[in-house]
N, C-alpha and C positions, 0 to 999 in steps of 0.2 A: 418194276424192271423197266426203268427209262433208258432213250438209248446213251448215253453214258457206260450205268453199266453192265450193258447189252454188250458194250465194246470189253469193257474190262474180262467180262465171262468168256466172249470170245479169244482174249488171250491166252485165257486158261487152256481153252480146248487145242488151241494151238503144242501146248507143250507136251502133249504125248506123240502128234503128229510128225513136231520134230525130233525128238527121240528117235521115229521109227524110222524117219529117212536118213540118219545118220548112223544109226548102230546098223542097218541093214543094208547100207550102204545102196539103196535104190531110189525112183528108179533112175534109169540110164536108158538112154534113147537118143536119135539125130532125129532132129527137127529140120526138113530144107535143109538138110545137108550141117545142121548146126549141130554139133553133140549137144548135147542138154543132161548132163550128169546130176548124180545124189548132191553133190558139194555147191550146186547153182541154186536146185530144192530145197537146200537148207538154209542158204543166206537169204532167200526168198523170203522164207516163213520167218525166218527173226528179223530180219528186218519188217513185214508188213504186221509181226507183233508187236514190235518193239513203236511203231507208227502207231498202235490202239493206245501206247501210254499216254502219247501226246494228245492226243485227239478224243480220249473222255474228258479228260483234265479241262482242256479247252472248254467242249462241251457242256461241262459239268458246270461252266463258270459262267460261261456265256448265256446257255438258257435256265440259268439259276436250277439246276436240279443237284446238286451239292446231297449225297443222301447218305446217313448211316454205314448202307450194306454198302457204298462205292468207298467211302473211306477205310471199312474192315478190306476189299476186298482187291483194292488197286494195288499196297504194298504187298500183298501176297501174289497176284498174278505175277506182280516181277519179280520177286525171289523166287517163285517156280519156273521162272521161261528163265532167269539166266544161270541156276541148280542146275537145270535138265541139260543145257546146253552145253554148260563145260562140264559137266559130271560125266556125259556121250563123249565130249573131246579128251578126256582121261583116258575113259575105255577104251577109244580108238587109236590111244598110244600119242595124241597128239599135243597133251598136254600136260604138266607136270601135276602131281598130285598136289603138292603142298600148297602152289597158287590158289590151288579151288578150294582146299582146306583155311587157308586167310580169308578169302572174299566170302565163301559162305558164313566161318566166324565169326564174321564182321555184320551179316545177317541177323545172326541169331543176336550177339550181343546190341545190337541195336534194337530188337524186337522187346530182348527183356530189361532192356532199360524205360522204353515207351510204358512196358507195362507198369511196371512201378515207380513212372511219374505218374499213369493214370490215376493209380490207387491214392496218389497222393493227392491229385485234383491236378496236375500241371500240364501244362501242353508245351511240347518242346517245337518249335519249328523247325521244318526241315533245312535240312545244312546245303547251301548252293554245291559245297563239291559234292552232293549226292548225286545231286543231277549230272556234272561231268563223270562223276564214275560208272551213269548208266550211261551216257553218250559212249566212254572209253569201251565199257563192256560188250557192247553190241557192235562197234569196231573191232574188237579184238576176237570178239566170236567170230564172224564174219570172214576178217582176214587166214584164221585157226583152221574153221572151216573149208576156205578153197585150197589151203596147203596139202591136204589131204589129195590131190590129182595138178596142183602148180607149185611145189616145192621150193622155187625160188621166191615165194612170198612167203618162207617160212623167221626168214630176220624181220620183215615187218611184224608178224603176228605176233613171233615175242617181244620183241620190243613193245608195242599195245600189252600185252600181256603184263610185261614190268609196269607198265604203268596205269594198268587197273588196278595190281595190288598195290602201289606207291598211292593210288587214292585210295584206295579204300581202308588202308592205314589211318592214313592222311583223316577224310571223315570222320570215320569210326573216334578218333583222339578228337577230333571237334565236338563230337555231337556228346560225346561223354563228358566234354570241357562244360558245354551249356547244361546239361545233366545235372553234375555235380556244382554249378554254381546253383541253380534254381532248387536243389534239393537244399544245401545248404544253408540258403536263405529262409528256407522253410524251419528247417530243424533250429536255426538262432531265432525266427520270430517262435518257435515253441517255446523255448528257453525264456524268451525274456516274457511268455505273456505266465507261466509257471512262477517265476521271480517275482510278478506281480502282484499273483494270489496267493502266496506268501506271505509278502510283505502286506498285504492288507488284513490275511489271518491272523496277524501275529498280532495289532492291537486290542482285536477283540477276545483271543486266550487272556491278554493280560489283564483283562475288566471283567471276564466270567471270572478270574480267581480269584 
């Protein structure tokens, strides 16, 4: 457990915390006279999560501890801190169901396509617009989030909204593009190494008979 992903596990514990500040809508308090509401606590906490992506990654590369358990565990920290996030902003009425239903979509079928290039031996790289789609996502949570008590940031939130799902479309058809090319490539080198031994079986039936 290096701190890489010391960081990554930390994001984890993060996503029940903000669940509770958000479905429980607490707390609420003036600070020197500053209110300091649920919806300030919440952008808080996804954004200083959303900051451990960056900064194991880094980490991870800079002091060469690149490990296993941080590569099982990095893409799941994120697909749990931004599930929780808009799944609360469902609940709380703030966000359309069906957006959360593409972008987690786009989760899973990304997850079970990784897995069966694993099986296959392949390694898919990750797609730059994944990256803008976590950037997008954690803006649009964010913006979602303080709409909830600033109402007139509710045309920015959706709009970022539109355009989390427009990438995560957008990916999702990329990364399935490089998917189905490297799978491909695989299933016609099977074919012709098959064709092969074949064609080399077939002189020596004709000399055993």
């Amino acid at each position: 457990m290096n701190l890489p992903n010391s960081l990554t596990t930390l994001r984890i514990f993060f996503v029940p915390l903000l669940v509770v500040v958000l479905l429980t809508r607490q707390p609420n308090f003036d600070f020197l006279g500053l209110p300091i509401h649920f919806e300030v606590w919440g952008v808080l906490i996804l954004i200083v999560a959303a900051s451990t992506d960056m900064m194991d990654g880094y980490l991870a590369r800079k002091r060469k501890e690149i490990t296993t358990l941080g590569i099982l565990l990095d893409p799941i920290a994120d697909k749990l801190l931004i599930s929780a996030a808009f799944i609360s902003l469902v609940e709380m009425g703030l966000m359309q169901a069906w957006m959360v239903v593409i972008i987690i979509g786009r989760e899973f079928m990304v997850m079970g396509l990784r897995e069966i290039a694993s099986v296959e031996g392949l390694i898919i790289p990750a797609s730059p617009l994944g990256k803008v789609k976590m950037i997008l996502q954690v803006a649009a949570g964010c913006a979602v989030i303080l709409t909830a008590k600033h109402p007139a940031l509710k045309p920015l939130g959706t709009t970022l909204l539109w355009l989390v799902v427009i990438s995560a479309v957008a990916s999702a058809a990329h990364y399935f593009h490089m998917f189905w090319s490297q799978i491909n490539f695989r299933v016609q080198q099977r074919r012709r190494a098959v064709l092969l031994v074949n064609q080399e079986e077939k002189p020596q039936d004709i000399l055993t008979r």
